[in-house]
NUDOKOL-70557 format. One record per residue: residue in three letters; x, y, z of N, C-alpha, C in turn. Coordinates in steps of 0.001 Angstrom, whole numbers, plus 524288, in hexadecimal, padded with zeros to 5 digits. Example, Ala and Ser with C-alpha at 12.3 -4.5 7.8 and 13.67 -1.06 7.14 Angstrom:
2
ALA833867E9C681E788300C7EE6C81E78833907F31C81E78
SER832327F73681BA8835667FBDC81BE4832648001E81EBE
END
This chain:
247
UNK4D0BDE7FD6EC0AC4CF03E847AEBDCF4CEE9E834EEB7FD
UNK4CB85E86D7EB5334CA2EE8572EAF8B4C7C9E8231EAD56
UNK4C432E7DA7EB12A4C078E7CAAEAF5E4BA34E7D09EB1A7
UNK4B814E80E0EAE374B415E84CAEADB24AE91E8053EAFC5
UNK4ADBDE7BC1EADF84AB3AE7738EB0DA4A9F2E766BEB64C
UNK4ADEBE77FAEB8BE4AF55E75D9EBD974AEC2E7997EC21F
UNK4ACDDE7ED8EBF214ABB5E8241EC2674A5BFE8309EC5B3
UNK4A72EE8374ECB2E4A1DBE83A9ECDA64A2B0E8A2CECE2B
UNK4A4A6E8F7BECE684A240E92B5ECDAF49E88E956CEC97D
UNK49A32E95F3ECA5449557E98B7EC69B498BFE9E72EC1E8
UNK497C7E9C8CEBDCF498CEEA1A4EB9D949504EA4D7EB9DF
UNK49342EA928EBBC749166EAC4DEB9AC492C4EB01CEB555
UNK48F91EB289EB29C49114EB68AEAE5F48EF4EBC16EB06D
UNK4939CEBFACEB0844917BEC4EBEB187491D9EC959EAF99
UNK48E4DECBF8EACF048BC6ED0A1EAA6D487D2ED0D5EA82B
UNK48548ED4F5EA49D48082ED73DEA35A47FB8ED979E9E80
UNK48214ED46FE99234814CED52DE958847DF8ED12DE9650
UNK4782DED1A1E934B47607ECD92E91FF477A8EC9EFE8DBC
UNK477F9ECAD2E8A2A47B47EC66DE86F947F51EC48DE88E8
UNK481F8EC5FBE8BED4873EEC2C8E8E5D48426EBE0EE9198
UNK48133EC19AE959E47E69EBC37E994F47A9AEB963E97BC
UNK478D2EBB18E90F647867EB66FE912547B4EEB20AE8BAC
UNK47E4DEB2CDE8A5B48222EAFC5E89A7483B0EAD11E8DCD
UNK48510EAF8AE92F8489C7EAB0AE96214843CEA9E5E9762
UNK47DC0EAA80E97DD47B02EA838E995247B33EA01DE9680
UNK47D4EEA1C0E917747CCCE9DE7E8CF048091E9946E8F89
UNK484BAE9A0FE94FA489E6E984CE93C648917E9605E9B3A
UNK4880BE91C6E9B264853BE8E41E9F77489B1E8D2EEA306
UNK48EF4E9083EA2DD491DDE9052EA757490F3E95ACEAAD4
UNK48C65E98F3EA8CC48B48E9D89EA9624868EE9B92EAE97
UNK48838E9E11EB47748365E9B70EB538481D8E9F79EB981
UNK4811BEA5CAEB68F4812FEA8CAEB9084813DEAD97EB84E
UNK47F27EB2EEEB816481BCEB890EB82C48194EBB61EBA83
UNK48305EC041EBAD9482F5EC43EEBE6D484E6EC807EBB84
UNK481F5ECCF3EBBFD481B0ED1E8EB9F648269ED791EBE17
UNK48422EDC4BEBC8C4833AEDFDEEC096482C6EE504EBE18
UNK47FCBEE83EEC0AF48005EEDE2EBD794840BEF013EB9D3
UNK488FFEEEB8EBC3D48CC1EF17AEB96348D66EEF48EB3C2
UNK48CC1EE9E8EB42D48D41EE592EADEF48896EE5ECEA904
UNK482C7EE837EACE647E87EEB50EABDA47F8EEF025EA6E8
UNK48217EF3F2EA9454838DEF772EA794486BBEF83AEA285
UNK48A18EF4C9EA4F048FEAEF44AEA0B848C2CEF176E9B4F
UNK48810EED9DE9C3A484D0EEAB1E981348229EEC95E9590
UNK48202EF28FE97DD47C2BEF6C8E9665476FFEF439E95B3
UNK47629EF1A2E9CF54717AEF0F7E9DC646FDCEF6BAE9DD9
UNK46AC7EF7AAE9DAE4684FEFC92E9F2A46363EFC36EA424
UNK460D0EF78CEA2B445DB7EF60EEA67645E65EF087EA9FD
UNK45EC4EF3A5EAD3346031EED2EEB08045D3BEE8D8EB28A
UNK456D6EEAC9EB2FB45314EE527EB411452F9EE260EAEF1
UNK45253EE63DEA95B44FF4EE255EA4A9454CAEDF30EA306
UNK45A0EEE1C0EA3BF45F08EDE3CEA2DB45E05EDA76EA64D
UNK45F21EDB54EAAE745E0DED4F2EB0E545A75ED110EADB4
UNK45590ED366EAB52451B9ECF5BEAA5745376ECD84EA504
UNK454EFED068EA1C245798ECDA9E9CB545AFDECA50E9CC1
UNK45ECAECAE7EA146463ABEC6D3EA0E046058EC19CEA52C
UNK45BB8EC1F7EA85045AB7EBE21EAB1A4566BEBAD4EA7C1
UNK454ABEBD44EA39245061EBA72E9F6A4537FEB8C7E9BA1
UNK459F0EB92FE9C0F45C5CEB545E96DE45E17EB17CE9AAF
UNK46157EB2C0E9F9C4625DEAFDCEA4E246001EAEA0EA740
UNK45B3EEAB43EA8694595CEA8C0EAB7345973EA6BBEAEA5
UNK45E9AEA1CCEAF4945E22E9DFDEB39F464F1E9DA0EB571
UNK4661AEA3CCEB55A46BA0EA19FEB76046C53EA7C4EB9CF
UNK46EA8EA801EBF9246FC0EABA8EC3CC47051EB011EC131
UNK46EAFEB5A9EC20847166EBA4FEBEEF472A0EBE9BEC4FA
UNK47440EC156EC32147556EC710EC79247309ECB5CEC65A
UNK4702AECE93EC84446EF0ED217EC62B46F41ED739ECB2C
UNK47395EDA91ECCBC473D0EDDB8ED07D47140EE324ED146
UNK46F1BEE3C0ED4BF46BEAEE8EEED7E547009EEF40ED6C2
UNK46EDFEF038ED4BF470C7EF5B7ED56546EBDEFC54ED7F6
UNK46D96EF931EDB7146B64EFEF0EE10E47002EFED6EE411
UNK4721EF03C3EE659475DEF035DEE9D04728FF0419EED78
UNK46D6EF04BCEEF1C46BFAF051FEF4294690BEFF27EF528
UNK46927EFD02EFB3D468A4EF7C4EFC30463E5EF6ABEFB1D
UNK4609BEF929EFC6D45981EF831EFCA84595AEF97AEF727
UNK45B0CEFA62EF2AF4592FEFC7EEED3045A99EF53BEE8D9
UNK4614AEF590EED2C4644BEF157EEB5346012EEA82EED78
UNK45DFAEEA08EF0B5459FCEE4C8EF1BE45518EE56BEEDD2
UNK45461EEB6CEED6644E9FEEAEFEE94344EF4EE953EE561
UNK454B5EEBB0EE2B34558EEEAA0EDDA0456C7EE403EDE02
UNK45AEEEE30CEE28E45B17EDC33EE19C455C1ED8E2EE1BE
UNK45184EDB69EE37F44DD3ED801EE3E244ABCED843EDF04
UNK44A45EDBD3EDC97447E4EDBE5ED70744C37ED96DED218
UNK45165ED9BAED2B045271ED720ED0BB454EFED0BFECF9B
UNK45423ECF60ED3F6450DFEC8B4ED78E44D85EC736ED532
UNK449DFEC9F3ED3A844421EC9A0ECFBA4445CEC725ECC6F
UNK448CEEC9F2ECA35448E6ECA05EC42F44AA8EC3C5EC224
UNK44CCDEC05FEC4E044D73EBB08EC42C44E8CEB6A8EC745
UNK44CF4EB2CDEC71444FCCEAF7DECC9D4545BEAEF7ECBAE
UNK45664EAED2EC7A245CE6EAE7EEC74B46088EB16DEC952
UNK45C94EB808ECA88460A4EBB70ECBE246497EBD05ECFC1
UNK46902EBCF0ECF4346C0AEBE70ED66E46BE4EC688ED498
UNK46A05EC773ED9FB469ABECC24EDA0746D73ECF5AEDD03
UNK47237ED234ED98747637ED3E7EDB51475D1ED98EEDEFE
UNK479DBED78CEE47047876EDCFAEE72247E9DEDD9AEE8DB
UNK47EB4EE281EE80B484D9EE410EEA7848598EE3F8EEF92
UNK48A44EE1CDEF02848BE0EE1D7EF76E48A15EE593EF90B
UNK48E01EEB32EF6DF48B4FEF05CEF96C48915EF507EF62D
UNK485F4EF7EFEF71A48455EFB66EF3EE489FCEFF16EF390
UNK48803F03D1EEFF648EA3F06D0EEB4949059F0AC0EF43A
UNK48E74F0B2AEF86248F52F0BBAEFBFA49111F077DEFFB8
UNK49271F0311EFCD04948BEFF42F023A4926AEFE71F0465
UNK48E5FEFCBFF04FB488EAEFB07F08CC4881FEF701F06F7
UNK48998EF48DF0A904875AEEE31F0B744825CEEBD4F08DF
UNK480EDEE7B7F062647CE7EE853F026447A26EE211F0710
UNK47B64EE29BF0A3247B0CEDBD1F0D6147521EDB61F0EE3
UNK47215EE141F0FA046CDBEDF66F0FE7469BBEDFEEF0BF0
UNK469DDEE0B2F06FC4675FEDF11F0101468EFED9BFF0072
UNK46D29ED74CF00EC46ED5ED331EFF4346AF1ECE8EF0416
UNK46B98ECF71F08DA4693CECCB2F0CA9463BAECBF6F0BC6
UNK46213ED19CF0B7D45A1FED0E2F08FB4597AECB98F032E
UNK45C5BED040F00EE45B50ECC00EFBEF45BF7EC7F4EFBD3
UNK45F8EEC3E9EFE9F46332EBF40EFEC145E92EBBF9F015D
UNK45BA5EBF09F062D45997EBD78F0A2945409EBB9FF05E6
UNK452A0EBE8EF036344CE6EC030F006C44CADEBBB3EFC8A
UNK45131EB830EFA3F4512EEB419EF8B845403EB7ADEF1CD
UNK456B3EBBD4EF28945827EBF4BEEC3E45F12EBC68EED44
UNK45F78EBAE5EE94A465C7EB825EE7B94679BEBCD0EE5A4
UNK46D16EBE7BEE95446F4EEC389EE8D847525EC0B5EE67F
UNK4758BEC4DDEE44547D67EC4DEEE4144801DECB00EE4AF
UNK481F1EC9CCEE89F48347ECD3FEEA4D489F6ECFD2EE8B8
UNK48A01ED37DEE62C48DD5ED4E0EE37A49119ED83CEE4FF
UNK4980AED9F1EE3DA49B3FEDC28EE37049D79EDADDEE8AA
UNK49E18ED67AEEC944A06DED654EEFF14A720ED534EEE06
UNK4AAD0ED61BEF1CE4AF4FED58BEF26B4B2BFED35DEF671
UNK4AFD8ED3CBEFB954B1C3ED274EFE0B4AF5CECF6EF0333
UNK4B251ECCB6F05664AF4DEC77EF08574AD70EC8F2F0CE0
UNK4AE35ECDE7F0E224A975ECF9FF14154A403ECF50F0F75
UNK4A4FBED308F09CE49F2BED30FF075A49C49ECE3EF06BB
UNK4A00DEC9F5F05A449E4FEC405F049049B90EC30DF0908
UNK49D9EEC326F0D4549B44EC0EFF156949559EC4B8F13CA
UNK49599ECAB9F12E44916AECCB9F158748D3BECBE8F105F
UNK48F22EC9DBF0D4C4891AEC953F07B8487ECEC2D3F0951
UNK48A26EBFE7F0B174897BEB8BDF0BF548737EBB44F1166
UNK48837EBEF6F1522484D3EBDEFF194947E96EBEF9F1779
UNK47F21EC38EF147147979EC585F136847633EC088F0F43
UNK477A0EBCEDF0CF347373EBA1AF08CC47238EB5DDF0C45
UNK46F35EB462F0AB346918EB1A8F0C5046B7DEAAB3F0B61
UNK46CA9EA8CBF0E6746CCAEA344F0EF646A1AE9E3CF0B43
UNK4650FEA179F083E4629BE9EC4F0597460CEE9F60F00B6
UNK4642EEA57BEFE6F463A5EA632EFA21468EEEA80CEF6F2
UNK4699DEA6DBEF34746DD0EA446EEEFD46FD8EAB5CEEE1E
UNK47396EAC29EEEA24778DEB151EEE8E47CD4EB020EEB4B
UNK47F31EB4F6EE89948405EB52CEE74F4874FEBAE9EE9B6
UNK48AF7EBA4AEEA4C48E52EBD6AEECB249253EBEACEE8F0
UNK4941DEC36EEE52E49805EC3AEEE2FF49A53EC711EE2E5
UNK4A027EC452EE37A4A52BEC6FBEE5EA4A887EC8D6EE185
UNK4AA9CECECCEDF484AC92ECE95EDB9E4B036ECD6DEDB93
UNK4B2B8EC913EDBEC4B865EC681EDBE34BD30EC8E9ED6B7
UNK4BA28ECA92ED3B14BDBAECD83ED0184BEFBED20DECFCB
UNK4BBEDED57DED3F04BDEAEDA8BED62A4C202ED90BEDA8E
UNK4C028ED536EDC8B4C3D6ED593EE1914C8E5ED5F3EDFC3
UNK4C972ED117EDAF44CE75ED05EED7D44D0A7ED5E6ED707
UNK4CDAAED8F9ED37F4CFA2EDDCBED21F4D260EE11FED6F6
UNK4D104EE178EDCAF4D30CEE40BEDFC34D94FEE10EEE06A
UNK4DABFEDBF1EDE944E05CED94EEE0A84DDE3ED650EE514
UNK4D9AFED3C8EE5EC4D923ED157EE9954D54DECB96EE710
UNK4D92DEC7ABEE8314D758EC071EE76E4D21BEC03BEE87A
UNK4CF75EC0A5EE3EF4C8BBEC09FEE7904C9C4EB93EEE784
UNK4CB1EEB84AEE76E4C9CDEB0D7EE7E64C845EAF4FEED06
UNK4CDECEB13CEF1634CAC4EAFA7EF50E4C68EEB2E8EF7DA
UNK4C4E9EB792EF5CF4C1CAEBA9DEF6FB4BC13EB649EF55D
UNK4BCAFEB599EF0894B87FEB110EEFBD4B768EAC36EF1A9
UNK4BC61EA790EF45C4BC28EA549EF6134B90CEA6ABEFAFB
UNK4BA39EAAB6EFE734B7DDEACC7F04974B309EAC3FF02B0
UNK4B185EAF5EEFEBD4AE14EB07CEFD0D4A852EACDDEFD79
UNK4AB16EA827EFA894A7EDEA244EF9414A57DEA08BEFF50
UNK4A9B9EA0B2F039A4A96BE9F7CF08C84A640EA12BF0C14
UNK4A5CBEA701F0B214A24FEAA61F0E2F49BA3EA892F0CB9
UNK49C33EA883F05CF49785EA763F046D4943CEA3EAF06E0
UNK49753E9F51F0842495BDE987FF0821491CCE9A06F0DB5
UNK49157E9E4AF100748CD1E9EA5F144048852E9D4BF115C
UNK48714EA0E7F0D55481CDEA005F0B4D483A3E9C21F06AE
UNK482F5E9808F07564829FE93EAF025448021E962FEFD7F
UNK47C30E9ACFEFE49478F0E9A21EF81747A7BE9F63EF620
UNK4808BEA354EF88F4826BEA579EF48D48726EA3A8EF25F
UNK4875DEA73CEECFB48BCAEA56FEE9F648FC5EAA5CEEAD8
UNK49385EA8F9EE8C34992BEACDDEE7B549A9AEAEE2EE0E1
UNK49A86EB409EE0B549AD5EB3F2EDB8C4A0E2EB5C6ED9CF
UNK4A421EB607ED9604A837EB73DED5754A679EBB23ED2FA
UNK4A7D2EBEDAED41A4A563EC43FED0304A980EC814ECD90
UNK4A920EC8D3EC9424AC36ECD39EC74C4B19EECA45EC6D3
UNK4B180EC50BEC5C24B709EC3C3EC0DB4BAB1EC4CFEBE62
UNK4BF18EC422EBE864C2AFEC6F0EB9D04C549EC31CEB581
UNK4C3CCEBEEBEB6B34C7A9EBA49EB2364C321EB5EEEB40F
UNK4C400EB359EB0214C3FCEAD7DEB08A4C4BBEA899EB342
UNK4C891EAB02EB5624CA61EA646EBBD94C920EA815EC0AA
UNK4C48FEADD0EC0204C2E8EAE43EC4354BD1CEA9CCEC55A
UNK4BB30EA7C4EC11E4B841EA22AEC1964BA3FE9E79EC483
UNK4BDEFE9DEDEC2BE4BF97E993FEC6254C2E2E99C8ECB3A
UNK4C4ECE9F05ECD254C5C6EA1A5ED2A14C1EEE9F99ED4C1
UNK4BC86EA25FED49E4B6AAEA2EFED4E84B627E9C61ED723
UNK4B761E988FED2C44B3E1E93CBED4D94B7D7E9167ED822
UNK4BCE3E91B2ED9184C0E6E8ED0EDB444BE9AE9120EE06F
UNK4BF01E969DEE1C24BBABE982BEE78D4B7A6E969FEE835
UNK4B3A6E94A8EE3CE4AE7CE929FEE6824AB47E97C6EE584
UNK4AC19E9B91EE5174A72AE9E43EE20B4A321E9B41EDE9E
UNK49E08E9DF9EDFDB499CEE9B71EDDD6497DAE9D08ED6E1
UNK49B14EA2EBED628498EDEA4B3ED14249DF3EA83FED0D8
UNK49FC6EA924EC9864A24CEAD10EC8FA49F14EAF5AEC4BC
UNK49F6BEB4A3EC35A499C2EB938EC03A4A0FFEB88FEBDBB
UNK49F6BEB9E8EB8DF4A3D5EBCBDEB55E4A010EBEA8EB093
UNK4A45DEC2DEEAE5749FB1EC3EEEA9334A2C2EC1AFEA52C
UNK49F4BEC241EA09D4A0D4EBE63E9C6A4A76DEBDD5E9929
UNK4A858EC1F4E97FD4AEC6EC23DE990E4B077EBFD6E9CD9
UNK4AFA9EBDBAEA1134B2BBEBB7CEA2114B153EB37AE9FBF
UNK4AB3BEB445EA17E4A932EB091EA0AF4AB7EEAB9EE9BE9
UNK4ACFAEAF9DE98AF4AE2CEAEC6E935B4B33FEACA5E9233
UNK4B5C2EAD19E97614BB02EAA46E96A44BA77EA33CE99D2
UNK4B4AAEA2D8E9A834B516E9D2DE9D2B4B756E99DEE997A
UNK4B6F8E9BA0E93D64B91EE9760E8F124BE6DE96ECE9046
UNK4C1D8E9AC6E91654C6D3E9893E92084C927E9714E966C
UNK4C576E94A6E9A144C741E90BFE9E884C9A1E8B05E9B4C
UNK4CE1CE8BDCE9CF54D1FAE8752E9CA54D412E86EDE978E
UNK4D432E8C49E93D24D628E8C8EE8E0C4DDF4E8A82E8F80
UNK4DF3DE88C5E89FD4E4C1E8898E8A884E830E8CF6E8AD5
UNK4EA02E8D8EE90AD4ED3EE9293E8FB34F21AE95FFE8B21
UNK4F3F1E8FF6E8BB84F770E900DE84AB4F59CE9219E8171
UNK4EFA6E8F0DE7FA54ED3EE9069E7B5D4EA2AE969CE7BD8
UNK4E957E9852E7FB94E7D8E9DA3E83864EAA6EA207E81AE
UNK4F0C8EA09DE83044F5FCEA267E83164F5D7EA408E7B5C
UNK4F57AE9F8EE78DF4F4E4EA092E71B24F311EA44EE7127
UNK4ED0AEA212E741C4EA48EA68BE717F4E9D8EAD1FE71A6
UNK4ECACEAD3FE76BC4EDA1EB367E78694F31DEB455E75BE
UNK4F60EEB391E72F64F9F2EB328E6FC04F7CFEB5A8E6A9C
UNK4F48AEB1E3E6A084F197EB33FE64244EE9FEB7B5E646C
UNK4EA83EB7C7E67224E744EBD1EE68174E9BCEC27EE6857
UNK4EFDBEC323E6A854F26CEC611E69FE4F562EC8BFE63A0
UNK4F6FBEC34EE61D74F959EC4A4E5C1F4F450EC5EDE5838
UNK4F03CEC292E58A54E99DEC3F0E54A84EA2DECC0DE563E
UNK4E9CFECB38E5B924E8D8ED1DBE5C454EC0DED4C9E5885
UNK4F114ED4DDE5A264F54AED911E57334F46CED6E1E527A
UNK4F48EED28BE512C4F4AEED37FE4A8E4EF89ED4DCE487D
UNK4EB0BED4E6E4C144E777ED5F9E4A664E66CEDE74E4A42
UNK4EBCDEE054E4E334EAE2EE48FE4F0C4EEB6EE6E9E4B1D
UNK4F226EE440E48A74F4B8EE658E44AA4FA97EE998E47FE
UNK4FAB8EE783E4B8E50084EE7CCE4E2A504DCEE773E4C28
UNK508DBEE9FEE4CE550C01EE9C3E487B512E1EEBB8E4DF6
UNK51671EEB0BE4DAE51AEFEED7AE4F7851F5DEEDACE4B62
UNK51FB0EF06BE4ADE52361EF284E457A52942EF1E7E4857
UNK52BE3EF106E43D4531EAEEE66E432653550EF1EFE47AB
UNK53470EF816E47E3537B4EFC17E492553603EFF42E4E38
UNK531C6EFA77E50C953008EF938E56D853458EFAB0E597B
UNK534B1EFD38E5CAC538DFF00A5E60F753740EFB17E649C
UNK53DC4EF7AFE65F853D30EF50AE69B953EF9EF6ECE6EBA
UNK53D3CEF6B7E749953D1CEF7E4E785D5428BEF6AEE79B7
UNK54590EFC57E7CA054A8EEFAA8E7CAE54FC4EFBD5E7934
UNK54D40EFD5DE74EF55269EFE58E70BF5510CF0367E7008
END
């Protein structure tokens, strides 16, 4: 662990500032993004085809995500197929299940089948992994992503949830596994030690690849220092006649 070289899982970058993507576009360990309505929003996209086409006319030749937002299934393939269009680069994101729990396995099967590179999003758990690897197409290139950093949040080890994960996949050789929804830094290298094919993080996190393998000592200083710059910078003060705890 800690050296960033040696890694065979894919970095992606994920959200929907355009200037962010394309900065990490600038940064050639970047070999990847993925976006979703909600990161849309928070970016104050307003329109969502002329944004897709703005961020794919500065991005050109490297994978992006761009997800369907119909909760109904037949609304959810139209929209993936028009926005398939919009680039060969694109993976066109479809939710496991619509906001009713309904199985999303025959949008994903048409499209997969139709030759449209899906990624199929917000899974959690490894019956969802079996029934989205049964539905894709043997001969066209898919991602599957598992939010491993929610799972975390419930108290539950997504690692070997990801490891199963990798296993189930290996039916169809031409999908990948994504690592989705991150919380640190060593979830990269969780990610590639299981053999995941891609981890999405957004740039906060991205941004800490510089301090793979910093000196912890010297780590240790510096959070020492950053502490005393603050207060003396906040004008902190504890006066002589401080009531000590106890007396």
């Amino acid at each position: 662990m800690g050296d960033i070289a040696k890694l065979k899982v894919k970095l992606f970058a994920d959200g929907a500032d355009l200037d962010g993507m394309k900065a990490m576009y600038g940064n050639p360990a970047i070999q990847g993004f993925t976006t979703n309505p909600t990161l849309m929003r928070l970016a104050g996209v307003t329109d969502y085809r002329k944004f897709a086409l703005a961020v794919l006319a500065n991005i050109p030749d490297r994978p992006i995500s761009f997800e369907v937002f119909a909760d109904d299934h037949d609304e959810m393939e139209r929209q993936g197929r028009e926005i398939a269009s919009w680039g060969k680069n694109v993976n066109v994101k479809i939710p496991v299940t619509n906001t009713r729990g309904e199985f999303s396995g025959q949008v994903i099967e048409r499209l997969s089948k139709s030759g449209v590179a899906v990624n199929v999003t917000a899974l959690m758990t490894l019956d969802q992994v079996q029934a989205v690897t049964d539905c894709l197409s043997p001969d066209v290139p898919a991602i599957i992503s598992v939010f491993a950093g929610r799972i975390a949040d419930t108290g539950i080890d997504p690692v070997p949830v990801m490891r199963d994960a990798v296993s189930i996949m290996a039916e169809k050789p031409k999908s990948e596994l994504i690592w989705a929804s991150p919380r640190e830094l060593l979830n990269v290298f969780q990610a590639n030690d299981v053999g995941c094919h891609i981890i999405t993080a957004t740039n906060d996190i991205l941004k800490k690849l510089g301090l793979v393998g910093k000196d912890l000592q010297q780590y240790s200083l510096e959070t020492v220092e950053m502490f005393y710059k603050d207060a003396t910078a906040a004008g902190y003060a504890i006066g002589l006649d401080t009531v000590v705890a106890g007396e």
